[in-house]
C-alpha positions as CSV (number, residue, x, y, z in Angstrom):
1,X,0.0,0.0,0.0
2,X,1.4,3.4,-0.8
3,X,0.1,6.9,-0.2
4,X,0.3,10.7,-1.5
5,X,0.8,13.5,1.0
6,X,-0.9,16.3,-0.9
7,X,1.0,19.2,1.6
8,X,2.9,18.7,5.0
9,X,-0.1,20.0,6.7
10,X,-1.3,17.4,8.5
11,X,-2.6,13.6,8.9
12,X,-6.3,13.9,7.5
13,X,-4.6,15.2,4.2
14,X,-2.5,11.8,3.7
15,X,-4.0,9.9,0.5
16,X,-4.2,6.3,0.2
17,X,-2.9,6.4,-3.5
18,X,-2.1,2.9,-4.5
19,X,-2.0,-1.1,-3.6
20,X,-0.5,-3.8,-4.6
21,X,-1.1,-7.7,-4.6
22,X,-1.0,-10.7,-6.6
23,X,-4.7,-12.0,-7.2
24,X,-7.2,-10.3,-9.7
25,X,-10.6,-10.4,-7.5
26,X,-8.4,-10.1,-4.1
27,X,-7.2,-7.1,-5.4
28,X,-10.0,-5.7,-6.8
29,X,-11.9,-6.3,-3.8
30,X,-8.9,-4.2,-1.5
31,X,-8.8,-1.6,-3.9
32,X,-12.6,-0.8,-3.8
33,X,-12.6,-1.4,0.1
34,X,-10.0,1.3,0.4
35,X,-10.5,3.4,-2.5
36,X,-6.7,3.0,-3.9
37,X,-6.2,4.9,-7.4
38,X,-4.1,2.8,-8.2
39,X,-4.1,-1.5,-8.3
40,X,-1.8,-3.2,-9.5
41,X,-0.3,-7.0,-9.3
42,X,2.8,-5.5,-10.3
43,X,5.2,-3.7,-7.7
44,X,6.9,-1.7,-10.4
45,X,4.2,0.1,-11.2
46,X,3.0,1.1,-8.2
47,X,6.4,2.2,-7.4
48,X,6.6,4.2,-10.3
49,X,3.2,6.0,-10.2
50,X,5.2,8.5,-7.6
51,X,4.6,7.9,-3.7
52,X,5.6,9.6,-0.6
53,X,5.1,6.7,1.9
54,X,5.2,2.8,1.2
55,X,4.4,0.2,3.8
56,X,5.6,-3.7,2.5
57,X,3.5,-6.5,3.7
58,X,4.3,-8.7,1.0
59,X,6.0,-12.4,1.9
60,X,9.1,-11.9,4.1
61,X,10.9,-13.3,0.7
62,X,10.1,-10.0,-0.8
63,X,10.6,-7.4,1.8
64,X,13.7,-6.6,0.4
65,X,13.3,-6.2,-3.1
66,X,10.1,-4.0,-2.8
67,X,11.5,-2.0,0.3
68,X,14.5,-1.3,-1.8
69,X,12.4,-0.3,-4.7
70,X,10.1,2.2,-3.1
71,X,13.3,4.1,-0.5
72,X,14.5,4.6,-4.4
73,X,11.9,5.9,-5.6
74,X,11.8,8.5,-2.9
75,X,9.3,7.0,-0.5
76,X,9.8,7.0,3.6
77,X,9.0,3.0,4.2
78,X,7.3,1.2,7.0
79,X,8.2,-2.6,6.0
80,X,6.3,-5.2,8.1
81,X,8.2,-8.0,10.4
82,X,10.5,-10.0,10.0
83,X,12.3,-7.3,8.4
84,X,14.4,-9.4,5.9
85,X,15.4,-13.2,5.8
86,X,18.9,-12.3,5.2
87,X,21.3,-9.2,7.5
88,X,23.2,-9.1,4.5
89,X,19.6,-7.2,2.9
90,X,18.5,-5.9,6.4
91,X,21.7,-3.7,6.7
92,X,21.5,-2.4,2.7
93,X,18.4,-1.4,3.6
94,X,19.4,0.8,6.4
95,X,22.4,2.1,4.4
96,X,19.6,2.6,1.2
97,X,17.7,4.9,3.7
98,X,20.2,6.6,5.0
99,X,21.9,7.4,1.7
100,X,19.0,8.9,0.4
101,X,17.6,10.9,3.9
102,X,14.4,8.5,4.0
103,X,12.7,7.5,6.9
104,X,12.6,3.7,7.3
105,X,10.8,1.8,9.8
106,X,9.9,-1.9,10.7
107,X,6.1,-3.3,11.7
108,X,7.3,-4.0,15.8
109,X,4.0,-2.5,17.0
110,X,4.7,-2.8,20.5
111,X,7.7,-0.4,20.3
112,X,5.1,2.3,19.8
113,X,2.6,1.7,22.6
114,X,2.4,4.0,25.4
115,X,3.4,1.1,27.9
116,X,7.0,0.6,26.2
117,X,7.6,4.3,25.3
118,X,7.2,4.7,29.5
119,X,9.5,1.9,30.1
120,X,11.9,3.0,27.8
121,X,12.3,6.8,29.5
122,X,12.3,4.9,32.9
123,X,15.1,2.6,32.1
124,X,16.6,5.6,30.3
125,X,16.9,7.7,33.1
126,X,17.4,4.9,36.2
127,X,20.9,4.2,34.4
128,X,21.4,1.2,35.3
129,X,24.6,0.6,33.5
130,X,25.8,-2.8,31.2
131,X,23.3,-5.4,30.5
132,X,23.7,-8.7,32.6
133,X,21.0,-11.0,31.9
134,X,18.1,-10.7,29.7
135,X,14.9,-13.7,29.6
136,X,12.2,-13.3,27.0
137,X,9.4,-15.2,26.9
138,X,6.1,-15.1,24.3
139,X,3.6,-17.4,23.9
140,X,0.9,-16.5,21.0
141,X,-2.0,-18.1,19.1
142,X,0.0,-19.1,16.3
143,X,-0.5,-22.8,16.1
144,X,-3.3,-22.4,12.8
145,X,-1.0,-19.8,10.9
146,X,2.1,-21.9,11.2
147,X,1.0,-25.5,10.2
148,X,-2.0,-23.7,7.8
149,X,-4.9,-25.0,9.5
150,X,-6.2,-21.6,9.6
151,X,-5.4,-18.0,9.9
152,X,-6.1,-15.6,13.3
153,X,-9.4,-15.6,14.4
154,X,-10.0,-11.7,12.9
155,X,-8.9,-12.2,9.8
156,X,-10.8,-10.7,6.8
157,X,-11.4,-11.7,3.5
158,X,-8.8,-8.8,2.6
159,X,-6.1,-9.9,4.9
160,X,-6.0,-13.9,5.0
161,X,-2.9,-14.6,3.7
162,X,-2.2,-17.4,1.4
163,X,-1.0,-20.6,4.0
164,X,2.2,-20.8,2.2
165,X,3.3,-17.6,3.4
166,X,4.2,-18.6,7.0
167,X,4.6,-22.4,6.2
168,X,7.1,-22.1,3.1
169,X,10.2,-21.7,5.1
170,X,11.4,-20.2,1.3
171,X,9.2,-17.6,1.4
172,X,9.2,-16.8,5.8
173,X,12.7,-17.4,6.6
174,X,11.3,-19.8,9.3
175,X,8.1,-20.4,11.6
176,X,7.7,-18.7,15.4
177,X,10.7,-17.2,15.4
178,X,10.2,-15.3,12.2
179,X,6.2,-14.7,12.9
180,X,6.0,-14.0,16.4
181,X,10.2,-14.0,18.2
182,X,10.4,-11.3,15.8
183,X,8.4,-9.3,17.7
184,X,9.7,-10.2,21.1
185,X,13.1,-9.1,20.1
186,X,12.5,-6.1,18.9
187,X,11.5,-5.2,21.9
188,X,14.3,-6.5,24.2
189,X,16.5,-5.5,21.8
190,X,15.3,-1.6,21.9
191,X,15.1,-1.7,25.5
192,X,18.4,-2.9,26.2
193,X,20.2,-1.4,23.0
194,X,22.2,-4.5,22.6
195,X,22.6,-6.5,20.1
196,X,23.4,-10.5,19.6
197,X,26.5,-12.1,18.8
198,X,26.4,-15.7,19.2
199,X,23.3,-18.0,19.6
200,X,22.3,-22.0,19.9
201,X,18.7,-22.9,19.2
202,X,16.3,-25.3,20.0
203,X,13.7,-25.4,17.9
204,X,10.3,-28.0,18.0
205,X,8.2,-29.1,15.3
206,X,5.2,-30.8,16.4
207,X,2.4,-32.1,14.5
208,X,4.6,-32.3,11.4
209,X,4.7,-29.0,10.9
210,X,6.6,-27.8,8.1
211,X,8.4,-24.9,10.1
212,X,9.2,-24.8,13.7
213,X,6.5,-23.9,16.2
214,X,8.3,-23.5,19.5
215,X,11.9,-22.3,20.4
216,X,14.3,-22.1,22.8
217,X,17.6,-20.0,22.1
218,X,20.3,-18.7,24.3
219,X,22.2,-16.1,23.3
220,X,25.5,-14.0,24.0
221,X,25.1,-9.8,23.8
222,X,27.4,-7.7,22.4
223,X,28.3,-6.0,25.5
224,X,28.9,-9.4,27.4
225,X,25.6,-10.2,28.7
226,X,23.3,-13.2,28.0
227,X,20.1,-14.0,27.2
228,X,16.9,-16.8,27.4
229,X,14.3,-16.1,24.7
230,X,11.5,-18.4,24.8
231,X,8.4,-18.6,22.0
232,X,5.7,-21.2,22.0
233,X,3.1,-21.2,19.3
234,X,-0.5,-21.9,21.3
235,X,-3.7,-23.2,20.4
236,X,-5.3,-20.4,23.0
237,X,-4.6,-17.0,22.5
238,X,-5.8,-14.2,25.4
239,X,-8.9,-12.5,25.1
240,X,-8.6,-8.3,24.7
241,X,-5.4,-8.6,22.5
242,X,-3.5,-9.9,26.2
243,X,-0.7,-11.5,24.5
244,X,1.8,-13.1,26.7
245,X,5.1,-11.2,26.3
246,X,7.5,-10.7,28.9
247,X,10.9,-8.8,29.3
248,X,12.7,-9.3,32.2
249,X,16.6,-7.6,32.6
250,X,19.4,-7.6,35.0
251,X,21.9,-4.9,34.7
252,X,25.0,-4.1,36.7
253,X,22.9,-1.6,39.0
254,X,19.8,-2.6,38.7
255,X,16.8,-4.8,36.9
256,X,13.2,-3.6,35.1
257,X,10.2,-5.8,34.5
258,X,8.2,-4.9,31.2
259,X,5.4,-7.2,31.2
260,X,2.4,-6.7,28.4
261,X,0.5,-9.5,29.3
262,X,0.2,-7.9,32.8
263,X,0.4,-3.9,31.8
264,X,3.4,-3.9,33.9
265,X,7.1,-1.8,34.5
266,X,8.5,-2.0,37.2
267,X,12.3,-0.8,37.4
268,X,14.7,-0.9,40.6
269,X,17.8,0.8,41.6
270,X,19.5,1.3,44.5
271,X,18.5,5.1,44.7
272,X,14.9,4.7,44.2
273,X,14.6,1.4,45.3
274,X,11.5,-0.7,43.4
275,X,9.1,1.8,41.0
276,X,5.7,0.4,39.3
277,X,5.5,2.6,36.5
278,X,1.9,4.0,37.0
279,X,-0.1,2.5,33.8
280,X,-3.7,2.8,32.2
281,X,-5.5,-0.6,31.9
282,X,-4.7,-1.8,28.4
283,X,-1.4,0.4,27.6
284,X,0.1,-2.7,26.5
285,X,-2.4,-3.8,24.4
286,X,-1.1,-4.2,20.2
287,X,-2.1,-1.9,18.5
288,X,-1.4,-2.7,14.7
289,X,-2.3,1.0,13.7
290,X,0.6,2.6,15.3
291,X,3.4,2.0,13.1
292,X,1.5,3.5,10.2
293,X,0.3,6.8,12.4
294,X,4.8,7.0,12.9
295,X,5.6,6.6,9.7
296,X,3.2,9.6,8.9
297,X,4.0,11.6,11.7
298,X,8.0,11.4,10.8
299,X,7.5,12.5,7.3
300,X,5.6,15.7,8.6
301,X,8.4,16.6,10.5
302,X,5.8,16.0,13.2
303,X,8.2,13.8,15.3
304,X,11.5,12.5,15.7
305,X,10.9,9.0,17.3
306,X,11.3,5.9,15.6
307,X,11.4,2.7,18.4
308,X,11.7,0.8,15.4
309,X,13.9,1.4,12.8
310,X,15.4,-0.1,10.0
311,X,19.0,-0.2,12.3
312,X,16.6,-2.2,14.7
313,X,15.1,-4.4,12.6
314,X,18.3,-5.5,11.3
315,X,19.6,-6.5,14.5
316,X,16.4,-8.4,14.9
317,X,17.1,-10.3,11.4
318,X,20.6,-10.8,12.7
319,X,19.9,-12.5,16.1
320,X,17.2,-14.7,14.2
321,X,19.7,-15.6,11.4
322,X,22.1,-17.1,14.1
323,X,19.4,-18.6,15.6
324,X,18.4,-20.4,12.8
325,X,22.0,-21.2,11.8
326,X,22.3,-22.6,15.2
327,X,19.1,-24.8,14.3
328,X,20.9,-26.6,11.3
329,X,24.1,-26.9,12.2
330,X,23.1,-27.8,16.2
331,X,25.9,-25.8,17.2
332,X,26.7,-22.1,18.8
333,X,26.4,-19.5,15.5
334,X,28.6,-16.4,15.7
335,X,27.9,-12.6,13.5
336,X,30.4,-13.4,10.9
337,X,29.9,-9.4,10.2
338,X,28.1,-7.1,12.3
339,X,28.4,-3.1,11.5
């Protein structure tokens, strides 16, 4: 999907200009929901038709090649997760946006909810020095998606996607760590502002699933630290968009607790002691909306935030990549090349 933004005024004068998606009547039937100008089933055209914003939602195959192709044409991007398959691609991207002063962002939408923007400032200003120890754990309603019994209980006609797109490890990269782990690391990633170095995986495919539905890594951070990150695929998910994510750090002066499930923070240190981050019910809910209402807001000039950028992303694709290395070759994975 791409859009106009007729003058720098505001949000109500962004245009949804074009879309673009393989399938005559699915197509069609977006097009006329939305009211696109343009519909096409090929990329090129869109991208050539002239847009100031792009978001990619295509396969995680393509992210690259269409991302790529709209920061050239002169569009700010907001490029759903995973970001790439590939750092190699992940890190190009970055430099592509960079290069041409274009503001590129990836689809973590918990990075933008009021919950983690709070816990972010806290942790910020409680400077609690190098990262020690950091556990992860998600749990999500995944099991249909992955093995292509079904698709999320919401889905419309418009956004069901076809079941090989999460279960063609060609085309996702992988299975829960690529639909869901994603997401998780993003977060502990931007909250710590580490990165990974090294991993070994454990991965399960039950049911004869054709990518993995539950993992298990352990990973080494570039500034020393270590790490647990924990995804199960469910059959239940929680009702009011309570998904079960969890970050839990130790630092050299201190430890935070950023809990979604729960809508909690709560950071210590030894000159404040233990502070629950005061929260309305629900701050932690997704909110799928949010990354789109950014990427808008940073091409008014209307902001300068981005909790999650293309830099960030690609250290998400990174950590995944070793993960998945780890998988096949059931052995520790090092960054052969990190920036």
């Amino acid at each position: 999907m791409s859009a106009h933004i007729p003058s720098l005024a505001s949000r109500s004068e962004v245009e949804l200009w074009g879309v673009n998606r393989r399938g005559a009547v699915e197509l069609e039937r977006v097009a006329q929901r939305f009211g696109f100008r343009v519909a096409t089933e090929d990329y090129r055209e869109l991208v050539e038709s002239g847009l100031d914003l792009a978001v990619v939602a295509s396969p995680t195959k393509f992210h690259y090649e269409h991302a790529k192709a709209a920061l050239e044409s002169g569009a700010h991007v907001l490029c759903e997760k995973p970001f790439t398959i590939a750092p190699v691609e992940a890190w190009d991207l970055v430099n592509t946006a960079q290069r041409l002063d274009r503001h590129l962002l990836v689809a973590f939408g918990w990075n933008f909810t009021p919950l983690v923007e709070q816990a972010h400032l806290a942790i910020r200003e409680a400077d609690l020095g190098e990262v020690e120890h950091v556990s992860v754990t998600m749990s999500s309603a995944t099991r249909g998606l992955l093995t292509g019994a079904s698709a999320y209980a919401d889905a419309s006609a418009e956004t069901v996607p076809d079941p090989e797109t999460w279960t063609n490890p060609a085309l996702s990269g992988g299975g829960y760590g690529q639909a869901q782990l994603s997401h998780a690391l993003a977060l502990a990633l931007h909250l710590t502002g580490e990165s990974v170095t090294s991993a070994l995986a454990l991965t399960h495919r039950p049911a004869n699933a054709r990518v993995e539905l539950h993992d298990a890594f352990a990973m080494r951070l570039r500034g020393g630290g270590i790490a647990s990150v924990s995804g199960a695929s469910s059959f239940m998910g929680f009702d009011n968009n309570r998904h079960h994510l969890a970050v839990e750090v130790v630092a050299e002066r201190g430890q935070y607790i950023v809990d979604l499930f729960q809508d909690r923070v709560c950071v210590f240190n030894h000159r404040q002691g233990q502070v629950e981050l005061p929260l309305q019910p629900g701050a932690g809910h997704y909110n799928g909306s949010l990354p789109s209402q950014r990427l808008v807001d940073l091409a008014l000039g209307l902001t300068k935030s981005n909790p999650a950028s293309g830099a960030l992303g690609a250290r998400t694709v990174e950590a995944l990549d070793l993960a998945y290395r780890s998988e096949q070759s059931r052995a520790p994975e090092d960054c052969v090349a990190a920036p």
